[in-house]
NULUMFI-798349 format. One record per residue (C-alpha): residue number from 1; y, z, x. Coordinates in nm, 2 decimals. Layout:
N
{num = NUM | v = Y | w = Z | u = X}
...
END
This chain:
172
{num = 1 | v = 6.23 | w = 10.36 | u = -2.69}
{num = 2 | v = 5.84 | w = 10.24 | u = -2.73}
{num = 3 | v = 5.98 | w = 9.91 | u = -2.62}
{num = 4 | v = 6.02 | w = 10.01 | u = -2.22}
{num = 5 | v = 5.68 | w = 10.18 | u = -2.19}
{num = 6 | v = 5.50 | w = 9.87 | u = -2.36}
{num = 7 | v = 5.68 | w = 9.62 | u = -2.09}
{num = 8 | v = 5.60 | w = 9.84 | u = -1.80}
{num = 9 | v = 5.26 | w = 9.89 | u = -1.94}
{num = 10 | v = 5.24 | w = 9.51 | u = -1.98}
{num = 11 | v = 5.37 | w = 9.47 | u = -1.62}
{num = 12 | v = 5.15 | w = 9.74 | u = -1.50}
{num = 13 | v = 4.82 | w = 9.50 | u = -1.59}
{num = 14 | v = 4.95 | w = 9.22 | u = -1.47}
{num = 15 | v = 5.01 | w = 9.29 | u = -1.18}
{num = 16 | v = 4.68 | w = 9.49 | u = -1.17}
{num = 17 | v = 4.51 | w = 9.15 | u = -1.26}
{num = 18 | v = 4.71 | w = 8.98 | u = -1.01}
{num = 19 | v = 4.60 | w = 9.20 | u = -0.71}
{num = 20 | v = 4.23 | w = 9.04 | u = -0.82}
{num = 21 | v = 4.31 | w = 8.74 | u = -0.71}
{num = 22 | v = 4.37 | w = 8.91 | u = -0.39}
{num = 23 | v = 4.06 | w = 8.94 | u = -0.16}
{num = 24 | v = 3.99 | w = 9.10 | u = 0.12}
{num = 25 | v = 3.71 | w = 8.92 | u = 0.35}
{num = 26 | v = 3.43 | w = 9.07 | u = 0.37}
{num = 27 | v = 3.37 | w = 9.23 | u = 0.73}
{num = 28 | v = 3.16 | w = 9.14 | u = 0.98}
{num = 29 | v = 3.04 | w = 9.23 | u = 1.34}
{num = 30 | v = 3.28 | w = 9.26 | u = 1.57}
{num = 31 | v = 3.13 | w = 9.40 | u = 1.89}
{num = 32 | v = 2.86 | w = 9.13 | u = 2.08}
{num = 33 | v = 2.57 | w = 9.29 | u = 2.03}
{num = 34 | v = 2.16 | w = 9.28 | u = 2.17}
{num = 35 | v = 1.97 | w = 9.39 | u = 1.90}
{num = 36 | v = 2.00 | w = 9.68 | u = 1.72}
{num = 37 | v = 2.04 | w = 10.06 | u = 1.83}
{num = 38 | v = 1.70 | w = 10.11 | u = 1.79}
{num = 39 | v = 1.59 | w = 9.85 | u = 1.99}
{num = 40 | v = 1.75 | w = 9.99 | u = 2.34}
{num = 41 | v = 1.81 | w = 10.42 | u = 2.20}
{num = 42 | v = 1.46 | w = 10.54 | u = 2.02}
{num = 43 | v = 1.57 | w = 10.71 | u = 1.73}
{num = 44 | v = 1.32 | w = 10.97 | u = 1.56}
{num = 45 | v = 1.30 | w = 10.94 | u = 1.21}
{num = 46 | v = 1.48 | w = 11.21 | u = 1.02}
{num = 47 | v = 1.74 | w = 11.09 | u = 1.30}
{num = 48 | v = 1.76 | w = 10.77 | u = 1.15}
{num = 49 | v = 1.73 | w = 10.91 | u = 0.76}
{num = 50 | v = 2.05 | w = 11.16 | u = 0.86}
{num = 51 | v = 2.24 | w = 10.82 | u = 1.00}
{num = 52 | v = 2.16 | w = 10.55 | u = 0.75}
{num = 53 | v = 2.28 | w = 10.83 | u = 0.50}
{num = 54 | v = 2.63 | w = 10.93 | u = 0.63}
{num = 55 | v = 2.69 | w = 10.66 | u = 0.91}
{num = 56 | v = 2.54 | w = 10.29 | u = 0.82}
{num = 57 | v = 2.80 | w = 10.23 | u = 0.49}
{num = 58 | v = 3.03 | w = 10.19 | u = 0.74}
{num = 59 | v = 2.86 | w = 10.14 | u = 1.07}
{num = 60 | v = 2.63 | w = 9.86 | u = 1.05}
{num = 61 | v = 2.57 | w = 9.54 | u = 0.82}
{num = 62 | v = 2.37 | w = 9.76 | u = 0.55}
{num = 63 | v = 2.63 | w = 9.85 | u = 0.38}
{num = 64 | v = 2.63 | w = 9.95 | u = 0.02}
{num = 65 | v = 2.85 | w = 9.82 | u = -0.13}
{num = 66 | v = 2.95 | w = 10.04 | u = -0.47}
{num = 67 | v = 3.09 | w = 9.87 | u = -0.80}
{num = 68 | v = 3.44 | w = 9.98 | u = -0.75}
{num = 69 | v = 3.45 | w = 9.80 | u = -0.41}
{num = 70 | v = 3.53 | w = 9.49 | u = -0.60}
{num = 71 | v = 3.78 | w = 9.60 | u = -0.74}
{num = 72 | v = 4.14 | w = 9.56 | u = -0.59}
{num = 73 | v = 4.29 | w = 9.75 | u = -0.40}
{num = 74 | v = 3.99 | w = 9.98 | u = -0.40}
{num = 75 | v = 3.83 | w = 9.68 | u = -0.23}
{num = 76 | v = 4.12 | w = 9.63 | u = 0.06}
{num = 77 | v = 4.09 | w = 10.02 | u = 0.17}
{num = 78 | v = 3.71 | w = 10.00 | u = 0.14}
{num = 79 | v = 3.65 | w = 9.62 | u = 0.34}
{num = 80 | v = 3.91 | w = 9.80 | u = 0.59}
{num = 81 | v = 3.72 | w = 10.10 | u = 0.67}
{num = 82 | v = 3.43 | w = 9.94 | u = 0.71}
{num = 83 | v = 3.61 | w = 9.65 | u = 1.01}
{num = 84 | v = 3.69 | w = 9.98 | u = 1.16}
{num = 85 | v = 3.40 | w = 10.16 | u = 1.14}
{num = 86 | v = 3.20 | w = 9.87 | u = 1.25}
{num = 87 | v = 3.44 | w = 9.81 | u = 1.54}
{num = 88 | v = 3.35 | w = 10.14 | u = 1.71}
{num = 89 | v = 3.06 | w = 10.19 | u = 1.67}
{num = 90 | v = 2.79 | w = 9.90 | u = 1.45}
{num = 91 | v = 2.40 | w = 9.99 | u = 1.45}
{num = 92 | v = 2.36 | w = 9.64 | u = 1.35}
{num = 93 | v = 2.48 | w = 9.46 | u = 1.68}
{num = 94 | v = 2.43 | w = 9.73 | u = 1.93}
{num = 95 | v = 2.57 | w = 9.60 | u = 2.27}
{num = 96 | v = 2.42 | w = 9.73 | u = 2.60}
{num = 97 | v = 2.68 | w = 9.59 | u = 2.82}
{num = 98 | v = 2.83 | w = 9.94 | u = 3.02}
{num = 99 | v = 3.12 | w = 9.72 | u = 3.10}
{num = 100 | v = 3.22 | w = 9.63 | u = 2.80}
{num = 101 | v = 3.40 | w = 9.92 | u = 2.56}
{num = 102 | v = 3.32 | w = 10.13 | u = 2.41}
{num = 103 | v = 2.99 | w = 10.15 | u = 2.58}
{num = 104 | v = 2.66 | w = 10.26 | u = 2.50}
{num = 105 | v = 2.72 | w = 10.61 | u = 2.67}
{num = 106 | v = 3.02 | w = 10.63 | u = 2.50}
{num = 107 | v = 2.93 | w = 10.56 | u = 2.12}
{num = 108 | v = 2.63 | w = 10.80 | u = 2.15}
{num = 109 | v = 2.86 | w = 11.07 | u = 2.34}
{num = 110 | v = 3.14 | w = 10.99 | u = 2.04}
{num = 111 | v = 2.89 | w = 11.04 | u = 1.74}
{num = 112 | v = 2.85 | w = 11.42 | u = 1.82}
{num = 113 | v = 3.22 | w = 11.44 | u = 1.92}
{num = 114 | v = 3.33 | w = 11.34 | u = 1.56}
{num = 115 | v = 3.07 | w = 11.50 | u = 1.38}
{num = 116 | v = 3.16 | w = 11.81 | u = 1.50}
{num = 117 | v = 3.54 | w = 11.78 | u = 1.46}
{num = 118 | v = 3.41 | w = 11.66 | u = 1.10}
{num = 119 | v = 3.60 | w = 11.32 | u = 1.15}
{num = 120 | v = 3.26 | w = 11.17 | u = 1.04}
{num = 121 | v = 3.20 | w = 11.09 | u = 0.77}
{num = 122 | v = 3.57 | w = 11.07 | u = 0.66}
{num = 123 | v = 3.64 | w = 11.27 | u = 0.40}
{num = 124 | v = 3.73 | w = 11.03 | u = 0.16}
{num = 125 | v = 3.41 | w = 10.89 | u = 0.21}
{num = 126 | v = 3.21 | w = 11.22 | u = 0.18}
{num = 127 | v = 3.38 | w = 11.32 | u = -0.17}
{num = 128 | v = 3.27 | w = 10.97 | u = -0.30}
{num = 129 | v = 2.95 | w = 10.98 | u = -0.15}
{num = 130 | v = 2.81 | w = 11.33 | u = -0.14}
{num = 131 | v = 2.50 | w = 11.25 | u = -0.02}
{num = 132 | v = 2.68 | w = 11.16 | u = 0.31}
{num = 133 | v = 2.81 | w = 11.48 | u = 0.36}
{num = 134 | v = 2.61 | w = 11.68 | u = 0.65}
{num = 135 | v = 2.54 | w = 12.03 | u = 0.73}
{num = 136 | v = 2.57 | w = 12.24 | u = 1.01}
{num = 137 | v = 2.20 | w = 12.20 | u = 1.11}
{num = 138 | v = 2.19 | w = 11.84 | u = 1.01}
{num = 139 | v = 2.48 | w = 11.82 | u = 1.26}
{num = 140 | v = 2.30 | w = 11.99 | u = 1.54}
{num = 141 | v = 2.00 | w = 11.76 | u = 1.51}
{num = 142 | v = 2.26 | w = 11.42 | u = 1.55}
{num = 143 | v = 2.40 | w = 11.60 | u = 1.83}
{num = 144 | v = 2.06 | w = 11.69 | u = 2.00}
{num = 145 | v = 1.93 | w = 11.32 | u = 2.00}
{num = 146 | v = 2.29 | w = 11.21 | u = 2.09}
{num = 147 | v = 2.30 | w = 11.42 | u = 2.41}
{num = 148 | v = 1.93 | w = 11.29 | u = 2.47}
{num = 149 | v = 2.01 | w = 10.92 | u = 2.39}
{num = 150 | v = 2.31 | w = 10.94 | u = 2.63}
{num = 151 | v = 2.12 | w = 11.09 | u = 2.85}
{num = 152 | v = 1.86 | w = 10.81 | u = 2.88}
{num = 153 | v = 2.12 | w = 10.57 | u = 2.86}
{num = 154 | v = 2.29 | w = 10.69 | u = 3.20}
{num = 155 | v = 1.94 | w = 10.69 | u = 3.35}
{num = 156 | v = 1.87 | w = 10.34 | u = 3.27}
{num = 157 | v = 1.85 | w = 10.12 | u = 3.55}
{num = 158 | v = 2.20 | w = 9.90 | u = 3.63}
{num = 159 | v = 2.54 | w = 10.04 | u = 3.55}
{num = 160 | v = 2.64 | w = 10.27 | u = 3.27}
{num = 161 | v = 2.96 | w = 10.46 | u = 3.21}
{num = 162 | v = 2.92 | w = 10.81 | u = 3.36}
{num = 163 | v = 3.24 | w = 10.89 | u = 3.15}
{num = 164 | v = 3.21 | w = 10.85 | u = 2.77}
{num = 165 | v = 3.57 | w = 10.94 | u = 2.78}
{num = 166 | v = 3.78 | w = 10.77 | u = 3.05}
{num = 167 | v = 4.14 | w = 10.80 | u = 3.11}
{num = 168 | v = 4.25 | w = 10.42 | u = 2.98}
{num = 169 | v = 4.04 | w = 10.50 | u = 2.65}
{num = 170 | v = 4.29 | w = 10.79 | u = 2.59}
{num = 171 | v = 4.60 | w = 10.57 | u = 2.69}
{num = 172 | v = 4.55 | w = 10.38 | u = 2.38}
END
């Protein structure tokens, strides 16, 4: 009877071990970039505070990267998330082309949108990270720049993207 549990025990941690040897590559930017956001969108600075805390783990190339990200297949889910993140929306290589999506109208216009439907930060994220959890007021103040940010943005000289949600982004 002990016999079984020792092999699938055995089994178990080698295959745990094995998955090691598995790596997931560690992201990078994705969207062509001009600088940073703060280069092109002034950002006041508890703004910035409230975003490097819940937003830039995933969202730009300062990530922190926690112990148990090395560790398979911890690592895959986290190295995942963070491609994704980064290809929506990456502080790090902010892009000012309003042809090219998602634009800068819509990333700003986005940010309050899934704040307040509290798709951001995940919550798998949040319960590992508490300090990236938000509150209501916190929330309000992200909105408030956002609605001013893309409201600079659509007054900046050349074309911008009236729409920060257009029909084809929906199609997808």
């Amino acid at each position: 009877m002990r016999r079984p549990w020792k092999i699938a025990l055995l089994a178990g941690a080698a295959l745990f071990l094995a998955m090691q040897l598995v790596p997931w590559p560690t992201p990078r930017a994705i969207l062509p970039g001009d600088g940073t956001i703060s280069d092109h969108v002034p950002i006041p600075r508890d703004i910035d505070t409230l975003l490097r805390r819940a937003c830039y783990d995933c969202h730009s190339e300062e990530t922190r990267w926690p112990w148990y990200s090395r560790i398979a297949p911890a690592s895959w889910y986290i190295a995942h998330d963070v491609q994704h993140g980064r290809s929506n929306l990456d502080f790090s290589s902010w892009s000012t082309d309003p042809d090219l999506e998602p634009t800068p109208v819509q990333r700003v216009s986005w940010m309050c949108r899934d704040i307040r439907r509290d798709l951001m930060p995940p919550k798998l994220y949040r319960l590992a990270h508490p300090e990236g959890r938000l509150t209501a007021k916190e929330k309000d103040a992200i909105c408030a720049w956002s609605d001013e940010a893309r409201g600079r943005l659509e007054a900046a000289p050349g074309p911008t993207s009236a729409d920060p949600f257009p029909a084809a982004a929906h199609a997808r």
